[in-house]
C-alpha positions in Angstrom: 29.4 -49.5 24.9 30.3 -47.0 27.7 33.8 -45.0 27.2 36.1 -44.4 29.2 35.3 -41.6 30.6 31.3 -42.2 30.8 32.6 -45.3 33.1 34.4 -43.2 35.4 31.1 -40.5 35.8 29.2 -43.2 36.5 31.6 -45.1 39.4 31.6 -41.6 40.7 28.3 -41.4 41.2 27.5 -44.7 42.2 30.2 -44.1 44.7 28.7 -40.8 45.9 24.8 -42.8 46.3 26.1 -45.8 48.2 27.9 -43.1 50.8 25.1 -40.0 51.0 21.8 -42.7 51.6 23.0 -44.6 54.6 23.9 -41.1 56.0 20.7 -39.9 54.9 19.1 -42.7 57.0 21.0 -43.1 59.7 20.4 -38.9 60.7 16.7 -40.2 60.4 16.5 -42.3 62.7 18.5 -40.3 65.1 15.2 -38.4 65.4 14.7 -38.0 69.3 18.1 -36.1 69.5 17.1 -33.5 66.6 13.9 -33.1 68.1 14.9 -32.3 71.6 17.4 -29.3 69.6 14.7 -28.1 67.4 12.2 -27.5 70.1 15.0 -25.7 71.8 15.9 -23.9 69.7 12.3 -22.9 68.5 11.9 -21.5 72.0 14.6 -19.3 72.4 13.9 -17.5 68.4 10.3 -17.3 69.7 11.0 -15.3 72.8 10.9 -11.3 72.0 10.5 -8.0 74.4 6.7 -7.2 74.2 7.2 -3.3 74.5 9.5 -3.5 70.8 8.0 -1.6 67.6 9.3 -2.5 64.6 12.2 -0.1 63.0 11.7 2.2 60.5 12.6 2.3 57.2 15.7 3.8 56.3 14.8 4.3 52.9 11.6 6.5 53.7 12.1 10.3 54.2 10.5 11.6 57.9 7.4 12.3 58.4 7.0 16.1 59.1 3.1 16.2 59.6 0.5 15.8 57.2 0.9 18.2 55.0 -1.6 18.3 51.9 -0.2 18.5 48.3 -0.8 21.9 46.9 -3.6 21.5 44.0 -2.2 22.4 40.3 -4.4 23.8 37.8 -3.8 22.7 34.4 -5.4 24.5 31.8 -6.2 21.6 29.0 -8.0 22.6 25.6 -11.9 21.2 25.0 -12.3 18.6 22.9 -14.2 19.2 19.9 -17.8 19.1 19.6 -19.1 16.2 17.9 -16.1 13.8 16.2 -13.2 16.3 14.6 -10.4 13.8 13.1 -7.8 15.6 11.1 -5.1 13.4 8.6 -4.8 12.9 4.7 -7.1 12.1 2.6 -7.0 10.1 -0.9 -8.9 8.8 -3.7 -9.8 5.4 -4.9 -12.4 4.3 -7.6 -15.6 2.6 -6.6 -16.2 0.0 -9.5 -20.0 -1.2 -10.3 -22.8 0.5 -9.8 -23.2 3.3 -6.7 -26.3 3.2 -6.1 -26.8 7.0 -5.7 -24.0 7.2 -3.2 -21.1 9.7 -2.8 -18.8 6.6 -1.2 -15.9 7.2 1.1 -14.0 5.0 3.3 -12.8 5.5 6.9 -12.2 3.2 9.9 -12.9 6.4 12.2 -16.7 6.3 11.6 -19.5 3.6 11.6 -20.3 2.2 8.3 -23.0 4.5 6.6 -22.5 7.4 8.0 -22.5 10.7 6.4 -19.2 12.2 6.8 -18.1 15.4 6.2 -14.8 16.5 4.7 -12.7 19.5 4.6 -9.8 20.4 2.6 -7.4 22.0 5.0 -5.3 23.9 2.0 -8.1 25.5 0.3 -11.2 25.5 2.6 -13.6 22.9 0.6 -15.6 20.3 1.7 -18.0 17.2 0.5 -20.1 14.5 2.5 -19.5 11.3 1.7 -21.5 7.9 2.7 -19.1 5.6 4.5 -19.1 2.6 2.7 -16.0 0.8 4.6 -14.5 0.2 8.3 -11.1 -1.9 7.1 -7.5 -0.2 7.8 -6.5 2.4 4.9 -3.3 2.5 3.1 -0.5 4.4 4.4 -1.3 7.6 6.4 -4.3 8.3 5.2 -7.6 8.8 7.5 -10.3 8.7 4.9 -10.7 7.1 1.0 -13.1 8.9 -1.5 -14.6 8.2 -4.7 -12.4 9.6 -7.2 -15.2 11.5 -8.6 -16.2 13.2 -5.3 -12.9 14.1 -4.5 -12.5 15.9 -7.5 -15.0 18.5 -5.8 -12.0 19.2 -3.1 -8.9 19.0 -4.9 -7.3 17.9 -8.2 -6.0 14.3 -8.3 -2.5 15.3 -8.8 -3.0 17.0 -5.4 -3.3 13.5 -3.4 -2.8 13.0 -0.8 -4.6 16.0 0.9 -4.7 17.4 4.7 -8.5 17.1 5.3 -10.6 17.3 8.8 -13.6 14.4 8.9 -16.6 15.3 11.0 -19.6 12.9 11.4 
């Protein structure tokens, strides 16, 4: 059941159809008329000087010749020689058997690689097999063996500034 209101909207509307689509066709078929006023007007928009250039921009600044840039030296430091990546570093303990490895675990090198690592405070370092590629904990840059990181630093000491090369 329609309420008031909804009854109204749609007299309204009925109202406003049964008014716009007779107009609608009758301006159709009033088309020889609106053709002979197009094609007029199509030929007076169309007609334009032959000598005109368009303006310029008012934005844009003027053109006072071509004037080349003046070069800038920048002075960058090289990169360094092999792959230098400096962060912490922590410990974590391997469980099973090792195999004869010294394993460490960084997403910065290829898995197997022999990295080396450096203890920024006191000047150590170790090489490590890299045993993993997944996302570390935290901050840190590298994971070692908890028995190999003991040749670098003291546990209590973790995490560590260290620079990895491999």
């Amino acid at each position: 059941m329609l309420t008031l209101t909804e009854r109204r909207r749609l007299v309204v509307a009925a109202a406003i159809t049964l008014i716009a689509v007779p107009a609608l066709l009758l301006s159709s078929n009033n088309s020889s008329s609106s053709a002979n006023t197009t094609s007029t007007l199509a030929t007076a928009v169309s007609v334009a000087p032959a000598d005109s250039e368009p303006a310029e921009p008012a934005f844009l600044p003027e053109n006072n010749g071509s004037q080349a840039p003046e070069i800038i030296t920048v002075n960058v430091p090289a990169p360094p020689t092999g792959s230098n990546v400096k962060g912490t570093a922590s410990y974590i303990r391997w469980q099973g058997n090792l195999l004869g490895l010294r394993p460490c675990a960084t997403p910065h090198a290829l898995i197997g690689a022999i990295i080396t690592v450096t203890n920024l405070n006191n000047g150590r370092s170790l090489e490590c097999n890299n045993v993993s590629i997944q996302a570390l904990p935290g901050n840190n840059i590298i994971l070692i063996h908890t028995d190999v990181y003991l040749e670098i630093a003291d546990l209590i000491d973790a995490p560590i500034p260290v620079q990895i090369s491999f």
